[in-house]
NUPAFI-915833 format. One record per residue (C-alpha): residue number from 1; residue in three letters; x, y, z. Coordinates in steps of 0.5 Angstrom, whole numbers. Example, Ala and Ser with C-alpha at 12.3 -4.5 7.8 and 13.67 -1.06 7.14 Angstrom:
<pts>
> 1/ala/25/-9/16
> 2/ser/27/-2/14
</pts>
This chain:
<pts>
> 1/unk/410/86/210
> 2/unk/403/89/211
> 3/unk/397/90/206
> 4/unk/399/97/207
> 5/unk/406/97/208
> 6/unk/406/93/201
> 7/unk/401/98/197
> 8/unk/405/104/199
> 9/unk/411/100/196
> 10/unk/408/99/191
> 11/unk/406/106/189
> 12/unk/413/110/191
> 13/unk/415/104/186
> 14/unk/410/107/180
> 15/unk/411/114/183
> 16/unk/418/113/182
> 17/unk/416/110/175
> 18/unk/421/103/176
> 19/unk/415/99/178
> 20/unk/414/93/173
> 21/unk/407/91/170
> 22/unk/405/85/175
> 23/unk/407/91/181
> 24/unk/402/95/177
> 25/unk/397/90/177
> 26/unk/398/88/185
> 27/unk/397/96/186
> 28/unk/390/97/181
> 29/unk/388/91/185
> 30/unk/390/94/192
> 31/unk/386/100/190
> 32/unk/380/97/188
> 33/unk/380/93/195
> 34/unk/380/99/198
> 35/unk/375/102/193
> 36/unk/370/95/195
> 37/unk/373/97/203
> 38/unk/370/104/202
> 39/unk/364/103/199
> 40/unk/363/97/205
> 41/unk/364/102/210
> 42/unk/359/108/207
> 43/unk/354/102/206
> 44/unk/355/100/214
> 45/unk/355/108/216
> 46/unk/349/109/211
> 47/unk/346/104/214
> 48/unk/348/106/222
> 49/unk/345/112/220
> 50/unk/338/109/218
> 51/unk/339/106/225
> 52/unk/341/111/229
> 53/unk/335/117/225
> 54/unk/330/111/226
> 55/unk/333/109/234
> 56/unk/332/117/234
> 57/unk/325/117/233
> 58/unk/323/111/237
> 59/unk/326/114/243
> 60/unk/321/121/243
> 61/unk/315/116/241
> 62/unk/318/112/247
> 63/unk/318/119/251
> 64/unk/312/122/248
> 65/unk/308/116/250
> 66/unk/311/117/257
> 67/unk/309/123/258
> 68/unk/302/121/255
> 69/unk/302/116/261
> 70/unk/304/121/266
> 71/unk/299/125/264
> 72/unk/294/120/265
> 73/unk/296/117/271
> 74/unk/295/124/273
> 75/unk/288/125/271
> 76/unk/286/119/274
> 77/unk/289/120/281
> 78/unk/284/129/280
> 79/unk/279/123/278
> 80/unk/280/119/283
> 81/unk/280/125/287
> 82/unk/274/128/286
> 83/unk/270/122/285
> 84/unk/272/121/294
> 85/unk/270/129/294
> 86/unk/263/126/291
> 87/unk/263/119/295
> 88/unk/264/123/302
> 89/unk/259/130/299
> 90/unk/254/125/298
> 91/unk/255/121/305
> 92/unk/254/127/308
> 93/unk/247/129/304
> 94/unk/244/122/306
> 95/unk/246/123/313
> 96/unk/243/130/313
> 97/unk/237/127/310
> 98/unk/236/122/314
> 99/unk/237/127/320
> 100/unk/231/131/317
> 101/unk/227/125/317
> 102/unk/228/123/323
> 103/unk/227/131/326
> 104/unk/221/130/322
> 105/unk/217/125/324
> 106/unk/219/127/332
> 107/unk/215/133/329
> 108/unk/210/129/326
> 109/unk/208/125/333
> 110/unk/209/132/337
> 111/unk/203/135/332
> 112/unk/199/129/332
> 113/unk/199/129/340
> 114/unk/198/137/340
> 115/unk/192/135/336
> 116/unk/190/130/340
> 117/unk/191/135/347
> 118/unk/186/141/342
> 119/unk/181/134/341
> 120/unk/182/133/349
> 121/unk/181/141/350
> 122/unk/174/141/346
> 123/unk/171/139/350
> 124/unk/173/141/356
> 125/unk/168/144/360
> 126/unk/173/150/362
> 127/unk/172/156/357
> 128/unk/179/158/357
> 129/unk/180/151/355
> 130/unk/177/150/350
> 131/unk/179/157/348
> 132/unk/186/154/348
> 133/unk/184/148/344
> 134/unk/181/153/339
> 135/unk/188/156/339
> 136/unk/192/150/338
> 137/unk/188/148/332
> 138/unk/188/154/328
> 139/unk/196/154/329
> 140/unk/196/147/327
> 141/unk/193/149/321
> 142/unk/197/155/319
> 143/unk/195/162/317
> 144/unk/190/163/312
> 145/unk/189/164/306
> 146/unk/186/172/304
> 147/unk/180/170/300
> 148/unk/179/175/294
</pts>
Protein backbone atom coordinates (compact mmCIF):
# COMPACT_ATOMS: atom_id res chain seq x y z
CA UNK A 1 0.00 0.00 0.00
CA UNK A 2 1.21 3.63 -0.94
CA UNK A 3 2.03 6.42 1.70
CA UNK A 4 -1.32 7.74 0.20
CA UNK A 5 -3.59 4.81 0.11
CA UNK A 6 -2.06 4.06 3.85
CA UNK A 7 -3.14 7.82 5.32
CA UNK A 8 -6.36 7.77 3.73
CA UNK A 9 -6.88 4.21 5.75
CA UNK A 10 -6.03 5.58 8.22
CA UNK A 11 -8.34 8.46 8.28
CA UNK A 12 -11.41 6.63 7.34
CA UNK A 13 -10.25 4.45 10.46
CA UNK A 14 -10.27 7.84 12.83
CA UNK A 15 -13.55 8.95 10.88
CA UNK A 16 -15.14 5.82 11.62
CA UNK A 17 -13.86 6.23 15.17
CA UNK A 18 -12.14 2.48 15.56
CA UNK A 19 -8.66 3.55 14.85
CA UNK A 20 -6.38 2.22 17.68
CA UNK A 21 -3.82 5.07 19.27
CA UNK A 22 -0.59 3.83 17.45
CA UNK A 23 -2.95 4.34 14.00
CA UNK A 24 -3.66 7.80 15.22
CA UNK A 25 0.04 8.62 15.92
CA UNK A 26 1.14 6.94 12.12
CA UNK A 27 -1.88 9.76 10.97
CA UNK A 28 -0.62 12.75 13.21
CA UNK A 29 2.91 11.92 11.76
CA UNK A 30 1.70 11.48 7.99
CA UNK A 31 -0.16 14.85 8.32
CA UNK A 32 3.02 16.60 9.84
CA UNK A 33 4.72 14.97 6.72
CA UNK A 34 2.69 16.67 4.70
CA UNK A 35 2.75 19.92 6.47
CA UNK A 36 6.78 19.84 6.12
CA UNK A 37 6.06 18.56 2.40
CA UNK A 38 3.84 21.77 1.74
CA UNK A 39 5.88 24.22 3.26
CA UNK A 40 8.80 22.82 1.08
CA UNK A 41 6.79 23.26 -1.85
CA UNK A 42 5.67 26.95 -0.96
CA UNK A 43 9.34 27.63 -0.28
CA UNK A 44 10.35 26.14 -3.79
CA UNK A 45 7.59 28.11 -5.28
CA UNK A 46 8.49 31.28 -3.40
CA UNK A 47 11.70 30.77 -4.36
CA UNK A 48 10.71 30.15 -8.06
CA UNK A 49 8.97 33.13 -7.79
CA UNK A 50 11.82 35.27 -6.95
CA UNK A 51 13.65 33.76 -9.74
CA UNK A 52 11.15 34.21 -12.31
CA UNK A 53 10.23 38.15 -10.82
CA UNK A 54 14.19 38.47 -11.10
CA UNK A 55 14.43 36.51 -14.68
CA UNK A 56 11.72 39.20 -15.57
CA UNK A 57 13.66 41.88 -15.01
CA UNK A 58 16.86 40.60 -16.47
CA UNK A 59 15.04 39.97 -19.69
CA UNK A 60 13.77 43.90 -20.02
CA UNK A 61 17.52 45.20 -18.94
CA UNK A 62 18.73 42.65 -21.66
CA UNK A 63 16.08 44.38 -23.94
CA UNK A 64 16.51 47.92 -22.80
CA UNK A 65 20.23 47.65 -23.58
CA UNK A 66 19.14 46.05 -26.94
CA UNK A 67 17.47 48.85 -27.88
CA UNK A 68 20.32 51.25 -26.20
CA UNK A 69 22.74 49.49 -28.86
CA UNK A 70 20.29 49.46 -31.63
CA UNK A 71 19.98 52.69 -31.14
CA UNK A 72 23.54 53.41 -31.10
CA UNK A 73 24.42 51.68 -33.76
CA UNK A 74 22.09 53.94 -35.84
CA UNK A 75 23.53 57.10 -34.59
CA UNK A 76 26.84 55.72 -35.80
CA UNK A 77 25.79 54.81 -39.04
CA UNK A 78 23.89 59.01 -39.70
CA UNK A 79 27.44 59.92 -37.96
CA UNK A 80 29.31 58.02 -40.31
CA UNK A 81 26.97 59.38 -42.96
CA UNK A 82 27.44 62.82 -42.46
CA UNK A 83 31.27 62.74 -41.77
CA UNK A 84 31.43 61.01 -45.66
CA UNK A 85 29.00 64.15 -46.60
CA UNK A 86 31.59 66.55 -44.92
CA UNK A 87 34.81 64.41 -46.54
CA UNK A 88 33.15 64.52 -49.98
CA UNK A 89 31.83 68.51 -49.17
CA UNK A 90 35.50 69.40 -48.29
CA UNK A 91 37.07 67.36 -51.28
CA UNK A 92 35.06 69.52 -53.64
CA UNK A 93 35.83 72.84 -51.89
CA UNK A 94 39.71 72.22 -51.97
CA UNK A 95 39.45 71.04 -55.58
CA UNK A 96 37.44 74.17 -56.38
CA UNK A 97 40.12 76.00 -54.47
CA UNK A 98 42.52 74.75 -56.11
CA UNK A 99 41.10 75.48 -59.79
CA UNK A 100 40.42 79.18 -58.61
CA UNK A 101 44.43 79.13 -57.90
CA UNK A 102 45.21 77.87 -60.92
CA UNK A 103 42.51 80.42 -62.94
CA UNK A 104 44.23 83.14 -60.81
CA UNK A 105 47.59 82.77 -61.51
CA UNK A 106 46.71 82.30 -65.64
CA UNK A 107 45.03 85.64 -64.78
CA UNK A 108 48.10 87.01 -62.93
CA UNK A 109 50.50 86.02 -65.95
CA UNK A 110 48.11 87.36 -68.71
CA UNK A 111 48.03 90.73 -66.53
CA UNK A 112 51.62 90.88 -66.21
CA UNK A 113 52.13 90.29 -69.99
CA UNK A 114 49.41 93.29 -70.88
CA UNK A 115 51.42 95.30 -68.45
CA UNK A 116 54.45 94.38 -70.12
CA UNK A 117 52.64 94.91 -74.02
CA UNK A 118 51.46 98.78 -72.27
CA UNK A 119 55.42 99.21 -71.24
CA UNK A 120 56.09 98.16 -74.79
CA UNK A 121 53.47 100.35 -76.30
CA UNK A 122 54.78 103.63 -74.23
CA UNK A 123 57.21 104.13 -75.97
CA UNK A 124 55.98 103.48 -79.46
CA UNK A 125 56.34 106.21 -81.68
CA UNK A 126 52.44 105.56 -82.95
CA UNK A 127 50.54 108.02 -80.83
CA UNK A 128 47.64 105.85 -81.37
CA UNK A 129 49.73 103.37 -79.79
CA UNK A 130 50.88 104.74 -77.11
CA UNK A 131 47.34 106.10 -76.48
CA UNK A 132 46.32 102.51 -76.25
CA UNK A 133 48.86 101.58 -73.95
CA UNK A 134 47.74 104.54 -71.69
CA UNK A 135 44.25 102.57 -72.01
CA UNK A 136 45.61 99.27 -71.22
CA UNK A 137 47.36 100.75 -67.89
CA UNK A 138 44.39 102.45 -66.67
CA UNK A 139 42.30 99.51 -67.03
CA UNK A 140 44.85 97.47 -65.42
CA UNK A 141 44.71 99.87 -62.65
CA UNK A 142 40.94 99.64 -61.98
CA UNK A 143 38.66 102.65 -61.69
CA UNK A 144 39.33 105.40 -59.48
CA UNK A 145 38.56 106.52 -56.58
CA UNK A 146 36.27 109.79 -56.26
CA UNK A 147 38.21 112.01 -54.15
CA UNK A 148 36.22 114.51 -51.64
Amino acid sequence: MSDREQLLHLVDRARRGVALPAELDLLAAGITELEQALADADAEYDELAHHTDRTCEAVARADQAEAALEQAELDAEQQARHFRTLSGERESYRQAWKYEQKRRATAEAAIERVKNLAEVWGDAPDPLVRASARDLRTTIAGPRQPTT
